[in-house]
C-alpha positions in Angstrom: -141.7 56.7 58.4 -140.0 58.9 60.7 -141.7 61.4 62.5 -145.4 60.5 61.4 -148.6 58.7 63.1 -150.6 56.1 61.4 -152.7 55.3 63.5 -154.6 53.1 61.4 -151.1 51.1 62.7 -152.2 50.5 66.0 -152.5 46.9 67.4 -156.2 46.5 68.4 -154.9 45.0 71.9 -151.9 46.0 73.6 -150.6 44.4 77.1 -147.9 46.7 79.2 -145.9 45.5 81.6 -145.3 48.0 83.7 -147.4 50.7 84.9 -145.1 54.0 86.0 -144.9 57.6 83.9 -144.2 56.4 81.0 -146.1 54.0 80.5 -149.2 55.5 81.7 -148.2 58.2 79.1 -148.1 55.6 76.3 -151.6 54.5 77.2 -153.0 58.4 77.2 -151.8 58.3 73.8 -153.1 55.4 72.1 -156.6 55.6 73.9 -156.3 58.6 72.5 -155.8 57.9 68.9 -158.9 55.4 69.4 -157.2 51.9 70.7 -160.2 50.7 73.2 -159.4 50.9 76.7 -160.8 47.1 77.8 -158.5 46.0 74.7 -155.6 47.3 76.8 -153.9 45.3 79.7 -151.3 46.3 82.4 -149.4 44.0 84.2 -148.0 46.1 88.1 -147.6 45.2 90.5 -148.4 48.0 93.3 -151.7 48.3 93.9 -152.0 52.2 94.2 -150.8 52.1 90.5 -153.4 49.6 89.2 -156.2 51.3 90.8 -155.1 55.1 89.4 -154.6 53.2 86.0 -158.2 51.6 86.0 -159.5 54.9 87.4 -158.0 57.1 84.9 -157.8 54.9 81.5 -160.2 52.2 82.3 -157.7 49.8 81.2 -157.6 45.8 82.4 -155.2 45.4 85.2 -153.2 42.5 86.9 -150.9 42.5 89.5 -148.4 40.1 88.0 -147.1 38.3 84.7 -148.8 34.5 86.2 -152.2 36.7 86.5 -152.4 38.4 83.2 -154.2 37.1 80.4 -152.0 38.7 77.6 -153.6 37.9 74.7 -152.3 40.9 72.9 -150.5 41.5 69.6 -148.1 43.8 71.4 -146.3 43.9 74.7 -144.5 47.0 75.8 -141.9 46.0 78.5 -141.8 49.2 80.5 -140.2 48.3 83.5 -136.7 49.2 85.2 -133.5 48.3 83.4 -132.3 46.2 86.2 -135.7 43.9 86.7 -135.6 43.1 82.7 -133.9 39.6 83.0 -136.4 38.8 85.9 -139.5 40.0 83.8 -138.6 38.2 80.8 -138.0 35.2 82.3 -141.5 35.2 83.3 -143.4 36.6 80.4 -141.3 33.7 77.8 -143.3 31.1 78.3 -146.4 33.1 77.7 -145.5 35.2 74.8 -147.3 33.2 71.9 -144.7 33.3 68.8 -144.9 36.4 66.2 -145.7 38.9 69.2 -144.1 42.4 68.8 -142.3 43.1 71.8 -141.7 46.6 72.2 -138.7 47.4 75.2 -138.3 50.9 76.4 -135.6 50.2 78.6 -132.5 52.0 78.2 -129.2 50.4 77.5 -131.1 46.8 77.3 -130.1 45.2 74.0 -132.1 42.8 71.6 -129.1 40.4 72.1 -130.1 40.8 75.4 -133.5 40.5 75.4 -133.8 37.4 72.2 -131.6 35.4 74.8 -133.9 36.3 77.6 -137.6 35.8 75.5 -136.4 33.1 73.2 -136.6 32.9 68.7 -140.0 34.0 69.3 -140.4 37.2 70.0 -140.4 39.9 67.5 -138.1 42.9 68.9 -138.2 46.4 69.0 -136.4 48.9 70.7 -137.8 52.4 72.0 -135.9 54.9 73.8 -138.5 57.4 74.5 -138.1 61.0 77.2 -140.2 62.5 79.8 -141.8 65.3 77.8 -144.0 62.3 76.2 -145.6 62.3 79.7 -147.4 65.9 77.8 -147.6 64.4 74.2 -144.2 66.0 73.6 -142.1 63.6 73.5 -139.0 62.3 71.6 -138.3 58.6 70.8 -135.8 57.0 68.6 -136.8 53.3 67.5 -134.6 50.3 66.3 -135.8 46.9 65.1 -133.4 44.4 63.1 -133.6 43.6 59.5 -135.6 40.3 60.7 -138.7 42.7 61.6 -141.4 43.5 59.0 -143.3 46.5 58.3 -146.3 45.8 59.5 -144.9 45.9 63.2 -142.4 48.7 62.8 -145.4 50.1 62.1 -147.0 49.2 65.0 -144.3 50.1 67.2 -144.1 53.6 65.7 -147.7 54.1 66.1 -147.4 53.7 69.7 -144.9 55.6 70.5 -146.0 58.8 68.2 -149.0 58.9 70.8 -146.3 60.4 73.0 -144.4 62.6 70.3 -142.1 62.2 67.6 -140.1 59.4 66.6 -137.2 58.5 64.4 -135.7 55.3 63.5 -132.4 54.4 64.2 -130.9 52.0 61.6 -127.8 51.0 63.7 -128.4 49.9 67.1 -125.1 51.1 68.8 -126.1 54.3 68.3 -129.3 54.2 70.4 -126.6 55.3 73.4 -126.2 58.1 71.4 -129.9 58.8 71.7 -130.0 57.9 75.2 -127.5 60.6 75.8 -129.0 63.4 73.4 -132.6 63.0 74.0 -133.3 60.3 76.4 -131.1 62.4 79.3 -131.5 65.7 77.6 -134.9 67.1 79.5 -132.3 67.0 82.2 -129.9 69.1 80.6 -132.6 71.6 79.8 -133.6 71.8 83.3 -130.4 72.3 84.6 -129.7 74.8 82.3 -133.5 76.4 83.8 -132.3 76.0 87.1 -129.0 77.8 86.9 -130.5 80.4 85.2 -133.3 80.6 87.9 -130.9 81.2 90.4 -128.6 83.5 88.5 -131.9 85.9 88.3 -132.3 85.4 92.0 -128.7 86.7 92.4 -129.6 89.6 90.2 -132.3 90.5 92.8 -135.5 89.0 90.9 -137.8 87.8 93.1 -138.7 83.5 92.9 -141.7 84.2 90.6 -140.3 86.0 88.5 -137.1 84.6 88.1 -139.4 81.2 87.4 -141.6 82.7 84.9 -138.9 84.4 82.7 -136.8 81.6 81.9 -139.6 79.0 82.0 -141.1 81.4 79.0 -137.5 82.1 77.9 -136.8 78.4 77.6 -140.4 77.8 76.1 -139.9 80.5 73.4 -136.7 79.8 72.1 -137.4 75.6 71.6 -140.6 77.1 69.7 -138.6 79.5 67.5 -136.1 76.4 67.4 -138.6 74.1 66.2 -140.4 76.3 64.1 -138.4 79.0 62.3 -136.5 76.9 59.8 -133.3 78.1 60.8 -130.7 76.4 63.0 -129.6 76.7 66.4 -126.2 78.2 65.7 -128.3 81.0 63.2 -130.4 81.8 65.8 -128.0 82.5 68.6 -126.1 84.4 65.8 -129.3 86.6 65.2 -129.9 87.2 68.8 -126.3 88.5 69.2 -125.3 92.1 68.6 -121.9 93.2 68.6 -120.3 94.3 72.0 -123.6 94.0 73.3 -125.4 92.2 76.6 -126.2 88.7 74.6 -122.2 89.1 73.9 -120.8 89.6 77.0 -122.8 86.3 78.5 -121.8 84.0 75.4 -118.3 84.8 75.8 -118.5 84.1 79.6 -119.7 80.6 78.5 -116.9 80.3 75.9 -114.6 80.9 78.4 -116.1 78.3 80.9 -115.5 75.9 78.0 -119.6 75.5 77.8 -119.5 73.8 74.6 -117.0 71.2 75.4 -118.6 70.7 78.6 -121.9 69.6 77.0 -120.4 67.6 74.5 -118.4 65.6 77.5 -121.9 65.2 79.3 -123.1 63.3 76.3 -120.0 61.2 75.9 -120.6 60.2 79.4 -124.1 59.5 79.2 -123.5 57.4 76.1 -121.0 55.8 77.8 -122.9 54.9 80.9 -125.7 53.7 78.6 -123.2 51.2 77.4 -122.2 50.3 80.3 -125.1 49.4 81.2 -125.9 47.3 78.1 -123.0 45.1 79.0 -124.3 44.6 82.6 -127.7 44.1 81.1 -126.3 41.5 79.0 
């Protein structure tokens, strides 16, 4: 199942709680893949967001768990981290048993949240990134042995409306995706930024400092994702002896580059551990 969308999958009514980025993103893409928008609600509650949900999606709105009607076959919890005990509490005694609940919130366990929601609930977890805000996203998925097809299914189907997705069979690692693909549009950008002002040293002016590495960046995750060959081949290929591409690798080396990004997703892993345990 990994990486494809069936969306003959998708739940015909699915209730979010939460309405921010990603969420909204989430909605784009099953709307999209033909889930009625009246069939969808959102629980938020700040006004402004309700009103640019309604207005963009035509989706059902409410401004809190009490108010919703949540008669859906899914519920997406797609709220902070730290407001998921408080949440759950609320949405428990209205989750009908058998409901797929779907959390995207990182480092929050299904110890966490079966103790939280109750036997009831059927769990899945999604860590998804911000490129699914463009339908480029990356999510990795983990449900327990105790979930069946049908709604790993669902869940999948969801979350491919924002990009690809992979399931994740062991549920300690999904700090390990935190790290590498939850955090990594970060990376990327930092790695964009630096570079942006490095040209600017060089004396390129801001727009065109901007628009080579933004085209440099975008050229080289296509030729990533679709030459066939891996990352370590193509920086090979791109490197001539003694020359330019040579001399700036070598730099890196010498900065301990490699090491340094590896110790960034150790710590990021870490911290998303940390995080589990004050999560519960």
């Amino acid at each position: 199942m990994n990486g494809t969308h069936d969306t003959s999958s998708l739940p015909s009514g699915i209730a979010f709680v939460g309405g921010g980025n990603m969420a909204r993103s989430l909605i784009a893409g099953v709307t999209r893949a033909g889930v009625p928008a009246a069939s969808i609600e959102v629980v938020e509650p700040q006004v402004a967001l309700r009103q640019t949900l309604q207005q963009e999606h035509g989706v059902r709105t409410a401004g809190a768990v009490a108010a919703a009607t949540l008669e859906a076959q899914v519920v997406v919890l797609a709220v902070k981290p730290q407001v998921m005990a408080a949440v759950c509490a609320e949405l428990a005694p209205r989750l009908a048993a058998g409901t797929l609940v779907v959390s995207i919130a990182a480092g929050i366990t299904t110890a966490a949240l079966r103790e939280w929601l109750g036997a009831g609930a059927v769990l899945v977890r999604a860590m998804p990134n911000t490129p699914a805000l463009l339908g480029a996203g990356m999510t990795g998925l983990y449900a327990g042995a105790e979930v069946g097809d049908s709604d790993r299914q669902a869940a999948q189907a969801i979350l491919a409306g924002a990009g690809q997705t992979r399931w994740i069979d062991d549920e300690a690692l999904m700090d390990a995706v935190t790290a590498v693909s939850g955090s990594g549009p970060a990376y990327v950008f930092a790695l964009a930024e630096a570079m942006e002002d490095a040209a600017r040293a060089q004396g390129l002016a801001d727009d065109a400092a901007r628009q080579m590495v933004v085209q440099t960046v975008l050229g080289a995750a296509r030729m990533l994702a679709e030459s066939g060959q891996g990352a370590g081949a193509l920086r090979q290929a791109v490197t001539s002896p003694n020359g330019t591409t040579q001399a700036a690798l070598e730099t890196l080396a010498d900065g301990g580059f490699h090491q340094l990004v590896g110790n960034a997703v150790a710590a990021a892993a870490r911290r998303g551990r940390e995080l589990a345990r004050a999560g519960g």
